[in-house]
C-alpha positions in Angstrom: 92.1 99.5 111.0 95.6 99.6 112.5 98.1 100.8 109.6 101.6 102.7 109.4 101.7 106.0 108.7 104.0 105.4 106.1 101.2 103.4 103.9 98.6 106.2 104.9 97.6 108.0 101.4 97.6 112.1 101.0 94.7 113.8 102.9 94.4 110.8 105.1 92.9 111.4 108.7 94.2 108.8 111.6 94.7 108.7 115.5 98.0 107.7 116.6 97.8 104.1 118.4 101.2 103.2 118.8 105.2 103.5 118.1 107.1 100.5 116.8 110.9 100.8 117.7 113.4 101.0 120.3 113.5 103.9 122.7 115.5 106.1 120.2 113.1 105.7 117.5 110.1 106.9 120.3 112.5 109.8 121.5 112.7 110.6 118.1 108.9 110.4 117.5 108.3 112.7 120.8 110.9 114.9 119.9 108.7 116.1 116.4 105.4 116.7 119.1 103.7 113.6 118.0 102.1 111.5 120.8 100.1 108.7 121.2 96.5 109.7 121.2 97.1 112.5 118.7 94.7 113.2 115.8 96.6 113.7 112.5 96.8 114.1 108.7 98.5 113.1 106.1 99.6 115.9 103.6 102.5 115.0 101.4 104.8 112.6 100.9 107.6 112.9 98.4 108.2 109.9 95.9 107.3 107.3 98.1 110.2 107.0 100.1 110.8 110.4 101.1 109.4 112.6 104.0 106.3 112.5 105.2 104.1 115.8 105.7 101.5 115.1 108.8 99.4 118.0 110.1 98.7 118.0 113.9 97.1 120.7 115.4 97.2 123.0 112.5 101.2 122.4 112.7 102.9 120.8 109.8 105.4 118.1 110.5 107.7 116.7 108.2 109.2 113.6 109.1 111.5 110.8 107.1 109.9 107.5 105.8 111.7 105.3 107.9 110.6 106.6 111.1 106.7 107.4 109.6 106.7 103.8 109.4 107.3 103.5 112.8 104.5 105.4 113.4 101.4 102.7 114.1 97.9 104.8 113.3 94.1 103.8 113.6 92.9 105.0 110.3 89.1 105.0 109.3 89.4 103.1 105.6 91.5 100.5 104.8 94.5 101.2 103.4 96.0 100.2 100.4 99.6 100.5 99.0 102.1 98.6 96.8 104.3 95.3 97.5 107.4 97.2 97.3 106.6 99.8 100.4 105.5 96.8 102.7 107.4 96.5 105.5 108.8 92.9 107.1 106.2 90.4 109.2 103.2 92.5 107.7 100.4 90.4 106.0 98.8 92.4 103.0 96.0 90.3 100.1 96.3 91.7 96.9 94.4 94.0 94.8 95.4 93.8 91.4 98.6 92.0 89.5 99.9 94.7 87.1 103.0 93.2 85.3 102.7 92.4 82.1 104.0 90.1 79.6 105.8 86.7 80.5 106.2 88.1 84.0 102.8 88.1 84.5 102.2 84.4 83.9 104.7 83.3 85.6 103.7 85.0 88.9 100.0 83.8 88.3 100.7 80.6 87.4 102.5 80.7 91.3 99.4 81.4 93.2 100.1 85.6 93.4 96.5 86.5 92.1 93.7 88.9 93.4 92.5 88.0 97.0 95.6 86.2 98.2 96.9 87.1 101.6 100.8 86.9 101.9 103.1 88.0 104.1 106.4 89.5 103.8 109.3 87.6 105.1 112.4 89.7 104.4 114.3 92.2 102.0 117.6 92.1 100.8 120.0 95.0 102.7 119.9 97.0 99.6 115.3 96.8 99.1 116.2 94.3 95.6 114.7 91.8 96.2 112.2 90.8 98.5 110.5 88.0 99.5 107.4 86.5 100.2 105.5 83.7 102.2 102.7 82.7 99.8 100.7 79.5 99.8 103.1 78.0 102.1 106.3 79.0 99.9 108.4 81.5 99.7 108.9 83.4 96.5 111.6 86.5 95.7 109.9 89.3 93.7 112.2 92.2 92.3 111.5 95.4 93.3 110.2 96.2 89.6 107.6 93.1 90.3 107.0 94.4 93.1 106.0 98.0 92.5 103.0 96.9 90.5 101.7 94.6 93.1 98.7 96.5 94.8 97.7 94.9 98.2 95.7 96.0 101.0 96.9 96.2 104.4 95.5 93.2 106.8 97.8 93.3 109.5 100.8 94.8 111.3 103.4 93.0 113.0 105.4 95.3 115.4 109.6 94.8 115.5 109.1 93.4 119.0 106.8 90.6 117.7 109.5 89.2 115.3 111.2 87.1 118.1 114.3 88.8 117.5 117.1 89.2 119.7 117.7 92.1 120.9 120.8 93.8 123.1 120.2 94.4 126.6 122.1 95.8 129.7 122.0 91.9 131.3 
């Protein structure tokens, strides 16, 4: 199972596949040791959004979130996480609904139950809120919603396979 380092849970083992970003992002990547074909593991990460602890070759590596999620490993388990660390164009099913109250209904009652698959279509420039394709709409979650949403990875979709436009010397 292909996954992002960034959704990889502590003492987590995984080769590294692949890099998703421009050529300062894999500079970046290179410039910590880390290399495609490298066998790491996942140590510590700090609140969810912070660095990122990965152990390669009995060498500890601490690295941010932002570019761990750049980081495309194959991972032996699947790999589960919450709706609010999912990154744009991956597809994830969910787990378990844990809102509660009116909240809860009203996100049931719209198709977000266990074993759905949805994809995540965009965040807002500040993470609140985010939305999702679901069902074959699109639905805006908070971040609060979000955060106890638990979904399993299904699949990755790299930067490059968004179709968007990128800058170029011609």
């Amino acid at each position: 199972m292909i996954s992002r380092l960034s959704y990889c849970g502590l003492d987590q083992k995984g080769t590294i596949v692949d890099f998703d970003g421009g050529i300062g992002a894999f500079e970046n990547i290179k410039s910590f040791g880390l290399d495609i074909g490298d066998d790491i593991a996942i140590l510590d990460k700090k609140n969810g959004k912070g660095k990122v602890s990965v152990l390669k070759n009995d060498h500890e590596i601490s690295i941010g979130y932002e570019l761990a999620a750049k980081i495309l490993v194959e991972c032996p388990e699947q790999i589960k996480a919450t709706l609010d660390k999912i990154k744009v164009g991956d597809v994830v099913k969910v787990l378990k609904m844990g809102a509660q109250g009116d909240i809860r209904f009203r996100l049931l009652d719209m198709g977000l139950v266990k074993g759905v698959k949805l994809k995540v279509v965009r965040v807002a420039p500040l993470g609140d809120p985010i939305e999702v394709f679901i069902n074959g709409f699109h639905l805006s979650l908070r971040l609060e919603e979000a955060e106890n949403i638990d979904v399993e990875i299904i699949s990755i979709t790299k930067s490059g396979d968004r179709g968007k436009k990128r800058w170029g010397l011609f």
